[in-house]
mmJSON file of the N, C-alpha and C atoms, coordinates in Angstrom:
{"data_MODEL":{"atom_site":{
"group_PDB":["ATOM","ATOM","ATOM","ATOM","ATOM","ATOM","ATOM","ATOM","ATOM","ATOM","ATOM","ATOM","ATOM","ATOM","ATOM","ATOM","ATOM","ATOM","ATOM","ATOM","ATOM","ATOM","ATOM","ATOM","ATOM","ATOM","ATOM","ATOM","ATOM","ATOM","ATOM","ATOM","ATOM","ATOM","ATOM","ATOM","ATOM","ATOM","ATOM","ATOM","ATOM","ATOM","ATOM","ATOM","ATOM","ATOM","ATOM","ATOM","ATOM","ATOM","ATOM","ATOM","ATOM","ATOM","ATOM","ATOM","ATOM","ATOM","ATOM","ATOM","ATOM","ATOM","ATOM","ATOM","ATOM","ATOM","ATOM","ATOM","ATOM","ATOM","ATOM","ATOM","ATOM","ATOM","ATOM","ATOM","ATOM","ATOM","ATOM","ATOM","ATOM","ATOM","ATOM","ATOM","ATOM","ATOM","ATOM","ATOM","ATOM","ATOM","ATOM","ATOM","ATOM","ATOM","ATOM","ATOM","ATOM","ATOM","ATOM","ATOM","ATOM","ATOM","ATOM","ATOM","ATOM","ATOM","ATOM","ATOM","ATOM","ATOM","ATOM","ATOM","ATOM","ATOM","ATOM","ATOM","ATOM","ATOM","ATOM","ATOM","ATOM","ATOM","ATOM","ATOM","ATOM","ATOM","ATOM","ATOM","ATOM","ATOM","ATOM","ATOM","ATOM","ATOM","ATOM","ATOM","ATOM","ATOM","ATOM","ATOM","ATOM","ATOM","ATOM","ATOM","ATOM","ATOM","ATOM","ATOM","ATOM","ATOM","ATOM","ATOM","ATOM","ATOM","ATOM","ATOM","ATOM","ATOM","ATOM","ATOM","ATOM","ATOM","ATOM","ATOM","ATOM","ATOM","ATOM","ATOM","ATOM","ATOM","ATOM","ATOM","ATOM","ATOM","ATOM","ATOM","ATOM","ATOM","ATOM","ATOM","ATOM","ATOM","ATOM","ATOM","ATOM","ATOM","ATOM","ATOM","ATOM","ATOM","ATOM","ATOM","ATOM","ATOM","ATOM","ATOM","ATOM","ATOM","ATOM","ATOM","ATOM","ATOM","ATOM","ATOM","ATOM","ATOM","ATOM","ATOM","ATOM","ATOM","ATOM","ATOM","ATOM","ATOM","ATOM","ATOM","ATOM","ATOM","ATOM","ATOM","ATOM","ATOM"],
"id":[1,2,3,4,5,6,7,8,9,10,11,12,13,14,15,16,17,18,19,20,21,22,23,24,25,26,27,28,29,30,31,32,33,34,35,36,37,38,39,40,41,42,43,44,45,46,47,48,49,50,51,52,53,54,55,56,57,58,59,60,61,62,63,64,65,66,67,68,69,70,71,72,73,74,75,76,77,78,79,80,81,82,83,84,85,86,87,88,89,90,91,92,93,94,95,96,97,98,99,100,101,102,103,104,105,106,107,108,109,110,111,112,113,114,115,116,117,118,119,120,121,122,123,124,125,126,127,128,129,130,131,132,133,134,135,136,137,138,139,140,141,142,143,144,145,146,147,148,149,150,151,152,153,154,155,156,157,158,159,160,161,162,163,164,165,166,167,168,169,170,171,172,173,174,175,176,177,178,179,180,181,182,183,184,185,186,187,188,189,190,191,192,193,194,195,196,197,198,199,200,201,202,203,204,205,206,207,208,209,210,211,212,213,214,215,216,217,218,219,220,221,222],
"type_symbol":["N","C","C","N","C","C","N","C","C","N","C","C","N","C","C","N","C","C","N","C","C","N","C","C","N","C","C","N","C","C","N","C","C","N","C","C","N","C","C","N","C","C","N","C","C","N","C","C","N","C","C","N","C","C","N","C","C","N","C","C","N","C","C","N","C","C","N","C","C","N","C","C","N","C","C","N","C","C","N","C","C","N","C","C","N","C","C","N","C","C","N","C","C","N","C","C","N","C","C","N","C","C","N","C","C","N","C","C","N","C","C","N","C","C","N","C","C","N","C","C","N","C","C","N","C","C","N","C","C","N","C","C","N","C","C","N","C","C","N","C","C","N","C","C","N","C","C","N","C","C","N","C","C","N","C","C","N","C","C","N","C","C","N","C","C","N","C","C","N","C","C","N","C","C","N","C","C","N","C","C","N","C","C","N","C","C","N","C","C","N","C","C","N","C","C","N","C","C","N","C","C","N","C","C","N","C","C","N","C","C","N","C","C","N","C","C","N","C","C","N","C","C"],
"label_atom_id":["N","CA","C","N","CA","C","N","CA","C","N","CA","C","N","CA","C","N","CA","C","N","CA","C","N","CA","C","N","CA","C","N","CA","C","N","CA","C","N","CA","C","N","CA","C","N","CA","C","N","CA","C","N","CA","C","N","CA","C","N","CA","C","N","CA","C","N","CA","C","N","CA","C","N","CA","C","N","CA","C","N","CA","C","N","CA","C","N","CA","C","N","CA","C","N","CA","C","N","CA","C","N","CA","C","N","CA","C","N","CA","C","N","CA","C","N","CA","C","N","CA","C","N","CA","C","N","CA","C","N","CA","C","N","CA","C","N","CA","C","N","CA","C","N","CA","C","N","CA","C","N","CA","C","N","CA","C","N","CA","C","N","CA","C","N","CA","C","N","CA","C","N","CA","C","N","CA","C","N","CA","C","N","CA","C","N","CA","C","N","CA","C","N","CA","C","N","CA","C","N","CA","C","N","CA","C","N","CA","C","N","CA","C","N","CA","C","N","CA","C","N","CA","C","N","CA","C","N","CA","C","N","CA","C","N","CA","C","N","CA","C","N","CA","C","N","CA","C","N","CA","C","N","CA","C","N","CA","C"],
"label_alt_id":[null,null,null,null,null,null,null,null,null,null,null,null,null,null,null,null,null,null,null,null,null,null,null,null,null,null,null,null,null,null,null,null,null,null,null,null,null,null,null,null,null,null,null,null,null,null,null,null,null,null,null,null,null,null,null,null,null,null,null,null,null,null,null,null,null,null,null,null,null,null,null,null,null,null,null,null,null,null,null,null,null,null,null,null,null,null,null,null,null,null,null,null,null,null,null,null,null,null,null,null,null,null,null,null,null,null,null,null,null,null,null,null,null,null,null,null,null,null,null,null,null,null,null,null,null,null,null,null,null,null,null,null,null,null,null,null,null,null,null,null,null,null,null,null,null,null,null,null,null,null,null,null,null,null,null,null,null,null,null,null,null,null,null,null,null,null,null,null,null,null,null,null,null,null,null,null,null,null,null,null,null,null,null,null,null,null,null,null,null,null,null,null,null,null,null,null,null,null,null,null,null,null,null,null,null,null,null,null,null,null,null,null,null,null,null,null,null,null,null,null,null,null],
"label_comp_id":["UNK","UNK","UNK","UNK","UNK","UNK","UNK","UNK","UNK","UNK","UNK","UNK","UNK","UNK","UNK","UNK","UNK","UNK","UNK","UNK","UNK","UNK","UNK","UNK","UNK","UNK","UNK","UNK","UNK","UNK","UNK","UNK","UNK","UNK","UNK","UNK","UNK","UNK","UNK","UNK","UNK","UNK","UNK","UNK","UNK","UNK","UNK","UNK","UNK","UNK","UNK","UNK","UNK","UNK","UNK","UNK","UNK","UNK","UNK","UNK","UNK","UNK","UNK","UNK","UNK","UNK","UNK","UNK","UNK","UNK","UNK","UNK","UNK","UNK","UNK","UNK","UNK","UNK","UNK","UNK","UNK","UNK","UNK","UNK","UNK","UNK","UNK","UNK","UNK","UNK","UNK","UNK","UNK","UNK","UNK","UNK","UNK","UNK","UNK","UNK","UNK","UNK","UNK","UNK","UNK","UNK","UNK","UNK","UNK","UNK","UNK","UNK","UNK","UNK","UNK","UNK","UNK","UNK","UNK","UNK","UNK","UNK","UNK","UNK","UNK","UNK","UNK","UNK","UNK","UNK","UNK","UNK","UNK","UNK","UNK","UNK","UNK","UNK","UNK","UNK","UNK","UNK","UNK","UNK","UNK","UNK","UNK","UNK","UNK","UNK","UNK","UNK","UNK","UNK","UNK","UNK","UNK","UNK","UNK","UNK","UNK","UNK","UNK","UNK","UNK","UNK","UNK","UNK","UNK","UNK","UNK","UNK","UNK","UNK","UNK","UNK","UNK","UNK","UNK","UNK","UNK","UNK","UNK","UNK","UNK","UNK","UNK","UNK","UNK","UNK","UNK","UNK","UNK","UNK","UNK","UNK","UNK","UNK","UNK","UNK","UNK","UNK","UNK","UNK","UNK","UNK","UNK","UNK","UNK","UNK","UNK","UNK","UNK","UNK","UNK","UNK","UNK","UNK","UNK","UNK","UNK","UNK"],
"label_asym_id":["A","A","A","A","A","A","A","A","A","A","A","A","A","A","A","A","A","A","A","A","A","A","A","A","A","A","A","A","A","A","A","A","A","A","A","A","A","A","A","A","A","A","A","A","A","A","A","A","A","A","A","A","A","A","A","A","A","A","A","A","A","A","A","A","A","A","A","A","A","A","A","A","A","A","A","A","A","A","A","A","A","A","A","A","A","A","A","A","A","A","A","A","A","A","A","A","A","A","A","A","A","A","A","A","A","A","A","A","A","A","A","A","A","A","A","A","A","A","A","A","A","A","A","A","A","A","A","A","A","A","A","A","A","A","A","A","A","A","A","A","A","A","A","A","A","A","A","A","A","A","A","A","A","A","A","A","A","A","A","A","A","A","A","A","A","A","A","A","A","A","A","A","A","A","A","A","A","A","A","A","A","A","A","A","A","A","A","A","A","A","A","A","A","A","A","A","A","A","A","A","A","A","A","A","A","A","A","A","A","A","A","A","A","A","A","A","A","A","A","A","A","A"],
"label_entity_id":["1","1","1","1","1","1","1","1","1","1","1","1","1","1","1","1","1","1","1","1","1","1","1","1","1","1","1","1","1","1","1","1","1","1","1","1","1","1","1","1","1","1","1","1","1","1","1","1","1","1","1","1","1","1","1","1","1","1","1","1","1","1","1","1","1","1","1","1","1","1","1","1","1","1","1","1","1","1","1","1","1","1","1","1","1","1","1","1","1","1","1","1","1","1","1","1","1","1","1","1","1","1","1","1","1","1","1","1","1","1","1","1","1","1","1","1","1","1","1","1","1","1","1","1","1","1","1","1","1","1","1","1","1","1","1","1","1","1","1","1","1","1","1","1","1","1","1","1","1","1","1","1","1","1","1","1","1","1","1","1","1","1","1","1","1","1","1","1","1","1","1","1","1","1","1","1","1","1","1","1","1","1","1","1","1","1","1","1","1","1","1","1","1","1","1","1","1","1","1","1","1","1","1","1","1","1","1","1","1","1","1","1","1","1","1","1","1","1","1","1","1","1"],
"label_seq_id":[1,1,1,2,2,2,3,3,3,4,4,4,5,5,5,6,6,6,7,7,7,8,8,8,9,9,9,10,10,10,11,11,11,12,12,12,13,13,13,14,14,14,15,15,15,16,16,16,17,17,17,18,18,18,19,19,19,20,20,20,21,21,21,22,22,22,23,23,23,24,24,24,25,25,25,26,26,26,27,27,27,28,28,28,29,29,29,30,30,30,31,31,31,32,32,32,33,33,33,34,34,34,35,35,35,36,36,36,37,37,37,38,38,38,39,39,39,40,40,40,41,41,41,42,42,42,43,43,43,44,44,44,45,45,45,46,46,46,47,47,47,48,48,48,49,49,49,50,50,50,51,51,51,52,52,52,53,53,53,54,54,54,55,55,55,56,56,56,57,57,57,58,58,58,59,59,59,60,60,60,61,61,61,62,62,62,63,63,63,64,64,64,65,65,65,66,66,66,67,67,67,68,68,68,69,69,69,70,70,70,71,71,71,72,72,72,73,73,73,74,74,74],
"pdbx_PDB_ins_code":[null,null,null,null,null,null,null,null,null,null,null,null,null,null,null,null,null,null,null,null,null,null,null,null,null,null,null,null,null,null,null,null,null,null,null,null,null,null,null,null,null,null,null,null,null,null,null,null,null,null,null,null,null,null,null,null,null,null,null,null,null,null,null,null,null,null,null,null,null,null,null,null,null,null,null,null,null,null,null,null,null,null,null,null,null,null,null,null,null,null,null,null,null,null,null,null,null,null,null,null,null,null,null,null,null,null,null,null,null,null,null,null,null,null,null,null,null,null,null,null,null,null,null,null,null,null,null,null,null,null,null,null,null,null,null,null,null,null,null,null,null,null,null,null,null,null,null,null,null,null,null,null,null,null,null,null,null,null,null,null,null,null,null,null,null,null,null,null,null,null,null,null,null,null,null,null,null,null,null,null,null,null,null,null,null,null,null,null,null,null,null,null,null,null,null,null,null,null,null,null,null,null,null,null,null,null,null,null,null,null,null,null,null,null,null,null,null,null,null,null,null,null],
"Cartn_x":[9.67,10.67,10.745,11.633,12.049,12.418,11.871,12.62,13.73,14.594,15.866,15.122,16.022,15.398,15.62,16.517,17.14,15.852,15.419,14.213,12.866,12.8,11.567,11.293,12.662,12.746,12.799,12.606,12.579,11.325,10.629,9.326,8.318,8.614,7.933,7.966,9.295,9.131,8.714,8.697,8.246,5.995,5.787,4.206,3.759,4.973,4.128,4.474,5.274,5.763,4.842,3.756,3.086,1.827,1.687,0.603,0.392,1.699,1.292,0.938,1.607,1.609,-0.169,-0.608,-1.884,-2.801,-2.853,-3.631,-4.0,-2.569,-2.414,-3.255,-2.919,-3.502,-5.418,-5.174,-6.905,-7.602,-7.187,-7.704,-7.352,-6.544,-6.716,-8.01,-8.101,-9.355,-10.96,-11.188,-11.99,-12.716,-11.825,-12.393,-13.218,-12.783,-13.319,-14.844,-15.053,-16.713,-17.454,-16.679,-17.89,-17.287,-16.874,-16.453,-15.892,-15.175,-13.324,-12.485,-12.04,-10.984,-9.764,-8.561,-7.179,-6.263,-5.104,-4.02,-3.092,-2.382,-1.207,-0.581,-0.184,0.511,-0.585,-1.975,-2.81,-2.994,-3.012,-2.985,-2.062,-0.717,-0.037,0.238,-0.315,-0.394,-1.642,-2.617,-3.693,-3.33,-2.439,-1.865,-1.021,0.129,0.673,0.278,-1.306,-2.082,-2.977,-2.957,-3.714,-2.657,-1.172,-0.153,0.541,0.272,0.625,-0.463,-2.13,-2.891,-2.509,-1.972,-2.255,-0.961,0.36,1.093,0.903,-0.083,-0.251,-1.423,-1.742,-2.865,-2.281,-1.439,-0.675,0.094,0.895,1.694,0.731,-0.306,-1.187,-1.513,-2.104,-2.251,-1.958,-0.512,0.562,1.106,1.411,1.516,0.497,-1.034,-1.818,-1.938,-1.801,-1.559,-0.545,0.611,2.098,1.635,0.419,0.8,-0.792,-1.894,-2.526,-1.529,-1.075,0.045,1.152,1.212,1.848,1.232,-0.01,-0.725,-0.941,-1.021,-1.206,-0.784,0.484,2.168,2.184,1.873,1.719,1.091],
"Cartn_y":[5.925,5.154,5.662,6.116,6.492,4.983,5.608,4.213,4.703,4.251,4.75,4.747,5.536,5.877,4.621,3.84,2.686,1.625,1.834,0.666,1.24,2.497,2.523,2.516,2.656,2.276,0.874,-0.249,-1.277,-1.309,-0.918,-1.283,-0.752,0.434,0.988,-0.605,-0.375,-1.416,-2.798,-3.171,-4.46,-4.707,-2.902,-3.056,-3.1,-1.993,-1.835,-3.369,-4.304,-5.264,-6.764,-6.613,-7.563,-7.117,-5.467,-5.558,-5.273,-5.448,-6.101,-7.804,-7.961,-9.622,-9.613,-9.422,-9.424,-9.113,-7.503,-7.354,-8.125,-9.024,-9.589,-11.133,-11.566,-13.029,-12.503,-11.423,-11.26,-11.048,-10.156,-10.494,-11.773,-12.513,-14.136,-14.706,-14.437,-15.444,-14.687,-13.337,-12.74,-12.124,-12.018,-11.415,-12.489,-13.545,-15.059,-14.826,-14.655,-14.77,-13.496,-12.681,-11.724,-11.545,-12.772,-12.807,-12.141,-11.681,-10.868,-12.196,-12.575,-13.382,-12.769,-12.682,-12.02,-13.313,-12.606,-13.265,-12.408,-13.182,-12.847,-11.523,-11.156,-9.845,-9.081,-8.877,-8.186,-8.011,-8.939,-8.959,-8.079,-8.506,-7.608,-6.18,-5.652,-4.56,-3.662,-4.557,-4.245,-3.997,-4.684,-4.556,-3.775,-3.013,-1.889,-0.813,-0.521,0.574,0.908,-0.513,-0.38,-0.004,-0.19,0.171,1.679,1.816,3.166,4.388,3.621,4.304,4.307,2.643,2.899,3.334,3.645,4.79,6.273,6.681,8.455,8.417,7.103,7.59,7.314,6.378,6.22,7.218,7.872,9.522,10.849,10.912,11.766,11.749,10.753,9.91,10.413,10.063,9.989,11.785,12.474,13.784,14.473,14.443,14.856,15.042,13.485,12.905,13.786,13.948,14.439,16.263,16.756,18.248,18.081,17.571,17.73,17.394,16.606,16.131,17.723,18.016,19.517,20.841,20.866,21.692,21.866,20.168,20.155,20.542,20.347,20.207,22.509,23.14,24.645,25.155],
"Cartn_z":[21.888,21.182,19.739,19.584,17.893,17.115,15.85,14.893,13.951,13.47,12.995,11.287,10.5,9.397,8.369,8.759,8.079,8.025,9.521,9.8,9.051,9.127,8.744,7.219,6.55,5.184,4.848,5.616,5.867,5.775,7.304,7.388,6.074,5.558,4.508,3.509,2.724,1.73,2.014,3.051,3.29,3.428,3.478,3.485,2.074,1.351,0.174,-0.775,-0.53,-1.147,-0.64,0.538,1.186,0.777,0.656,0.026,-1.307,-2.394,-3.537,-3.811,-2.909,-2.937,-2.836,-2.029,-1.179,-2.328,-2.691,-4.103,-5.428,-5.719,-7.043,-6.304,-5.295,-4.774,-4.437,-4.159,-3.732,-5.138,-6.17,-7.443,-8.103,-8.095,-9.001,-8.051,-6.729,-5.997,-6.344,-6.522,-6.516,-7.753,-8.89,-10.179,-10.377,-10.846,-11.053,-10.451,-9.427,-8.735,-9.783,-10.258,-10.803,-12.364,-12.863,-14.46,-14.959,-14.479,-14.941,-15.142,-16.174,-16.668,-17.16,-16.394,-16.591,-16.297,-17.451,-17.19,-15.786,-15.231,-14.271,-14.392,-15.923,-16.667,-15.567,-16.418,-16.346,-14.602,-13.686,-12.176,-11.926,-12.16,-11.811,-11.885,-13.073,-13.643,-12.889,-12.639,-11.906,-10.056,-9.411,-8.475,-8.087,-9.053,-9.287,-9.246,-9.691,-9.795,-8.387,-7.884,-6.406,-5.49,-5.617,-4.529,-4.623,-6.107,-6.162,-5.077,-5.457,-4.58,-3.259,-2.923,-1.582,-0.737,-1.595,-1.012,-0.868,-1.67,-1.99,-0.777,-0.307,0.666,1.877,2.008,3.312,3.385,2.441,2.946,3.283,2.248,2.703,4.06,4.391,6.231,6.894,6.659,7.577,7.69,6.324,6.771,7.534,7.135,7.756,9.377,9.803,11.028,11.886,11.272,11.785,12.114,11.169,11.327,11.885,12.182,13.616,14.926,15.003,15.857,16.336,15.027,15.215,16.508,15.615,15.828,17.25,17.915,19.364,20.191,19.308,20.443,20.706,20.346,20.419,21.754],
"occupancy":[1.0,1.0,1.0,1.0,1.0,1.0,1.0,1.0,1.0,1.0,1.0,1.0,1.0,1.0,1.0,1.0,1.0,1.0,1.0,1.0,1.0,1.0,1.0,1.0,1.0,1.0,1.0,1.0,1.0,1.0,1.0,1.0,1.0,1.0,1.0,1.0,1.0,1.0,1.0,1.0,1.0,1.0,1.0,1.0,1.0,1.0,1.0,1.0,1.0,1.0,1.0,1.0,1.0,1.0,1.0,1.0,1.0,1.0,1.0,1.0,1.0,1.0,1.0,1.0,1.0,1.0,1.0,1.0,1.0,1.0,1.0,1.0,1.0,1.0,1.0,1.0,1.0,1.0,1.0,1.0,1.0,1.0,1.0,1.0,1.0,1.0,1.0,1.0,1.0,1.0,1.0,1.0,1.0,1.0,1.0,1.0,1.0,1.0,1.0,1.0,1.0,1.0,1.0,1.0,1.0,1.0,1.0,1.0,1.0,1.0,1.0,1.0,1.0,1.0,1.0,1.0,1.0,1.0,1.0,1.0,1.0,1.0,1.0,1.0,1.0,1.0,1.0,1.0,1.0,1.0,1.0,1.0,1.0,1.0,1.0,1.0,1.0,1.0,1.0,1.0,1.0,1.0,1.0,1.0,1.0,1.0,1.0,1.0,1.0,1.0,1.0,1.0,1.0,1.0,1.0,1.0,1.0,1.0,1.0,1.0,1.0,1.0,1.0,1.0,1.0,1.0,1.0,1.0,1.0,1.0,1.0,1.0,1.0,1.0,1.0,1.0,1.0,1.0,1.0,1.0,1.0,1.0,1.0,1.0,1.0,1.0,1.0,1.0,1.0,1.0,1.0,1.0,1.0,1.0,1.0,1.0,1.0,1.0,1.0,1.0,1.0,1.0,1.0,1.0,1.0,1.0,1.0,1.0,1.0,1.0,1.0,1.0,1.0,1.0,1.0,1.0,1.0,1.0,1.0,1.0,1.0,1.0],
"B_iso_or_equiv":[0.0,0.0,0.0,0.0,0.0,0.0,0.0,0.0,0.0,0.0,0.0,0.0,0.0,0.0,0.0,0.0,0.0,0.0,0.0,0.0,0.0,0.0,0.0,0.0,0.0,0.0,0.0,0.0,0.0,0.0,0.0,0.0,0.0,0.0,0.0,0.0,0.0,0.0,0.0,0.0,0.0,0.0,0.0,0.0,0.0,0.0,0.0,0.0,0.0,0.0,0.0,0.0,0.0,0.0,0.0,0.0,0.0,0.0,0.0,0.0,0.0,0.0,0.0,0.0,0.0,0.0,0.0,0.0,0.0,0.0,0.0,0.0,0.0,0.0,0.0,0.0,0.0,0.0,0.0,0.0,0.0,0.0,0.0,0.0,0.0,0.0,0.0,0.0,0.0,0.0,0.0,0.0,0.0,0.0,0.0,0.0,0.0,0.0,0.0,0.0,0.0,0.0,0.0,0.0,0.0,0.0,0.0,0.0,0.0,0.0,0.0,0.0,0.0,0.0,0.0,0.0,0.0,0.0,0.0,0.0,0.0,0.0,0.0,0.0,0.0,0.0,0.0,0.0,0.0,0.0,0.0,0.0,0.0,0.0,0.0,0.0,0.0,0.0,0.0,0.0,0.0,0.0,0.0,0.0,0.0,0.0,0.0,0.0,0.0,0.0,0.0,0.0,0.0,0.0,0.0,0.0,0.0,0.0,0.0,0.0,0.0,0.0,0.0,0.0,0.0,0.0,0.0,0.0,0.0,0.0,0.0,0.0,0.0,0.0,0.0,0.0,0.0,0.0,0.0,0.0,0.0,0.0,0.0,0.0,0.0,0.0,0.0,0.0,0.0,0.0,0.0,0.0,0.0,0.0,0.0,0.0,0.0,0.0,0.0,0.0,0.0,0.0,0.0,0.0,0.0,0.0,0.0,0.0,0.0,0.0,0.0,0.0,0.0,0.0,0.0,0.0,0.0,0.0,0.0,0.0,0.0,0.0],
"pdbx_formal_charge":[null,null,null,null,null,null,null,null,null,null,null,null,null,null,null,null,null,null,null,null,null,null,null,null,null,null,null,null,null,null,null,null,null,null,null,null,null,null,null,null,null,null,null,null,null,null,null,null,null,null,null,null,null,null,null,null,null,null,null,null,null,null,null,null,null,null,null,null,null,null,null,null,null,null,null,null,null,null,null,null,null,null,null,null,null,null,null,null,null,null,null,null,null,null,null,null,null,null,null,null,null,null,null,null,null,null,null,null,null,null,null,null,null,null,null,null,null,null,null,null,null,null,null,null,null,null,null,null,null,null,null,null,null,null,null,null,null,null,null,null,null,null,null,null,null,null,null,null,null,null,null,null,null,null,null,null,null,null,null,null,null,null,null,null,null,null,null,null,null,null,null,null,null,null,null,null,null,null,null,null,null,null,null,null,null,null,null,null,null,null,null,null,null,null,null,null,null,null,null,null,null,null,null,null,null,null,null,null,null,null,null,null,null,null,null,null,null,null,null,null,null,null],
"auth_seq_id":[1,1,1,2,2,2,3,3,3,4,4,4,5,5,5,6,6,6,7,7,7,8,8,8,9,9,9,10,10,10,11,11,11,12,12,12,13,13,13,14,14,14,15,15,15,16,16,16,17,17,17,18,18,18,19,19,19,20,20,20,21,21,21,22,22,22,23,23,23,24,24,24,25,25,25,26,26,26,27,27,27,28,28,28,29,29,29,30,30,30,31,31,31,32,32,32,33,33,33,34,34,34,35,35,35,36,36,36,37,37,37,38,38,38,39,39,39,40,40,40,41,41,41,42,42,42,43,43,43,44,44,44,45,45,45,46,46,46,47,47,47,48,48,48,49,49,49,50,50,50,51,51,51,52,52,52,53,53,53,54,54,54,55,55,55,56,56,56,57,57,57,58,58,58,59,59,59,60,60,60,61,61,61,62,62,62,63,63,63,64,64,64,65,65,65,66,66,66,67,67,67,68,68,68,69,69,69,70,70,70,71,71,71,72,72,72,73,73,73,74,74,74],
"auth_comp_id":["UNK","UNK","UNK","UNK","UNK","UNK","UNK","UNK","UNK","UNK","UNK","UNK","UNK","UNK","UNK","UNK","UNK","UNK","UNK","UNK","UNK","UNK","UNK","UNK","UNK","UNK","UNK","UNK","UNK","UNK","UNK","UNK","UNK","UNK","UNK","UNK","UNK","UNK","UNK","UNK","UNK","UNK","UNK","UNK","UNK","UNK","UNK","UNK","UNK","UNK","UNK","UNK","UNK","UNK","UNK","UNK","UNK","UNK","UNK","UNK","UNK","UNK","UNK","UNK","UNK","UNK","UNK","UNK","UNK","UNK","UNK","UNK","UNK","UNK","UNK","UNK","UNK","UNK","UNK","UNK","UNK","UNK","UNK","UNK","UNK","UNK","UNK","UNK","UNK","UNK","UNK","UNK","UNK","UNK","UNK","UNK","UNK","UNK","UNK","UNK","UNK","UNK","UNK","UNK","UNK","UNK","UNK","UNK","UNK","UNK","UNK","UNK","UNK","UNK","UNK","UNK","UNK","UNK","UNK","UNK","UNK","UNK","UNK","UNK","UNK","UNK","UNK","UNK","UNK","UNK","UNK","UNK","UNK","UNK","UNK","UNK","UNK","UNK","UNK","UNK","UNK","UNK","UNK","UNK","UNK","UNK","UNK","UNK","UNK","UNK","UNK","UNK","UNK","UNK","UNK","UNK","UNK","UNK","UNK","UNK","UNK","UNK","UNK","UNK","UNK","UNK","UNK","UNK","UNK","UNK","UNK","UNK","UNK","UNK","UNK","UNK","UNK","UNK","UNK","UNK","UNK","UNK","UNK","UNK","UNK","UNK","UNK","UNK","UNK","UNK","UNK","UNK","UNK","UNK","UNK","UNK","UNK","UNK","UNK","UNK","UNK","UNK","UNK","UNK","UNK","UNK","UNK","UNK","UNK","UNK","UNK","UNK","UNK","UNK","UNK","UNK","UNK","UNK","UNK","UNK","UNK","UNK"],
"auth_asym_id":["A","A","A","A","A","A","A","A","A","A","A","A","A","A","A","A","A","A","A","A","A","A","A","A","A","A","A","A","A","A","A","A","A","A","A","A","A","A","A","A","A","A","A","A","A","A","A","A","A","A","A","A","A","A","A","A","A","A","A","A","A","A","A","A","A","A","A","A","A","A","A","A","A","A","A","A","A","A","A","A","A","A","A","A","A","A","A","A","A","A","A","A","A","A","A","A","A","A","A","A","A","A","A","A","A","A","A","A","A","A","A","A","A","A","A","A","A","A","A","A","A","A","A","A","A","A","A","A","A","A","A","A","A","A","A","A","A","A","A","A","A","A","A","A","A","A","A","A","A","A","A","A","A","A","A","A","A","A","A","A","A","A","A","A","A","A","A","A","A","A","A","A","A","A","A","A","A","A","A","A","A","A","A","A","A","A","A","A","A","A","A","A","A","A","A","A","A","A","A","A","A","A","A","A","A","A","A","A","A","A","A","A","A","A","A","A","A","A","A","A","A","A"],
"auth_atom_id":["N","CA","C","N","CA","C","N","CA","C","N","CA","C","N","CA","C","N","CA","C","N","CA","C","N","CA","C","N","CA","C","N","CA","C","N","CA","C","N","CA","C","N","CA","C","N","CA","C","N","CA","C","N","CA","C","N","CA","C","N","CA","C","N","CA","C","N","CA","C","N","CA","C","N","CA","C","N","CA","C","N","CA","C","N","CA","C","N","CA","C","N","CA","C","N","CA","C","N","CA","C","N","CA","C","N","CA","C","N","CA","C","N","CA","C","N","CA","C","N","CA","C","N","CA","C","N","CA","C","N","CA","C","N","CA","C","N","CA","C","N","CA","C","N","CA","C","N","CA","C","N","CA","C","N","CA","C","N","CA","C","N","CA","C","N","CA","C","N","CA","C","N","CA","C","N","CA","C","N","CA","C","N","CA","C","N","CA","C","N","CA","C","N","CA","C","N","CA","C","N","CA","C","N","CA","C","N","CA","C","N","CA","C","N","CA","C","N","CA","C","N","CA","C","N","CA","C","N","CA","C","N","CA","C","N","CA","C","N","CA","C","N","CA","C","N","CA","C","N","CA","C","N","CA","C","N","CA","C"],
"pdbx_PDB_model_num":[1,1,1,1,1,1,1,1,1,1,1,1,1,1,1,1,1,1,1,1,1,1,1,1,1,1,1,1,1,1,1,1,1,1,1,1,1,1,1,1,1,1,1,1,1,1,1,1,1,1,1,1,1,1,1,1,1,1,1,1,1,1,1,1,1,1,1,1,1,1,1,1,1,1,1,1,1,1,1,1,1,1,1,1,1,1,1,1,1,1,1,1,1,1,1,1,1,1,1,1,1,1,1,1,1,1,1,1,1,1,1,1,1,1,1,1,1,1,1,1,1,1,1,1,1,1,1,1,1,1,1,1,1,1,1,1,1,1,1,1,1,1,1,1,1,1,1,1,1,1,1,1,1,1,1,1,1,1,1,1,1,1,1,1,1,1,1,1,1,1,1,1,1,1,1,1,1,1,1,1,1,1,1,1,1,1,1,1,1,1,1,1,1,1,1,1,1,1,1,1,1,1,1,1,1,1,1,1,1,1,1,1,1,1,1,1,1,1,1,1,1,1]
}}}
């Protein structure tokens, strides 16, 4: 089953946008236990920097993935 490019630009933005949500809510519950005191600004800013990672590692992934996948198909 193919996914159309429309959807998967869908599905893309909807991970990296759940898992900013996710980052900024898991640091307001978690800094607190080990005495990091931030404002919201600062969460967010801090959450930005974790999604940027965790797109350069989900494309890395994902190309990687695609050209073993390649390699097979020979």
């Amino acid at each position: 089953m193919n996914q159309s490019r429309a959807m998967s630009l869908v599905e893309a933005a909807t991970n990296v946008v759940v898992g900013y949500v996710l980052a900024v809510a898991t640091q307001i519950v978690v800094f607190p236990w080990f005495g990091i005191e931030t404002g919201l600004a600062e969460h967010m800013t801090i959450g930005l920097a974790f999604v940027g990672v965790s797109l350069v590692r989900g494309y890395l992934l994902r190309r990687l993935f695609e050209a073993s996948r390649l390699r097979g198909d020979q």
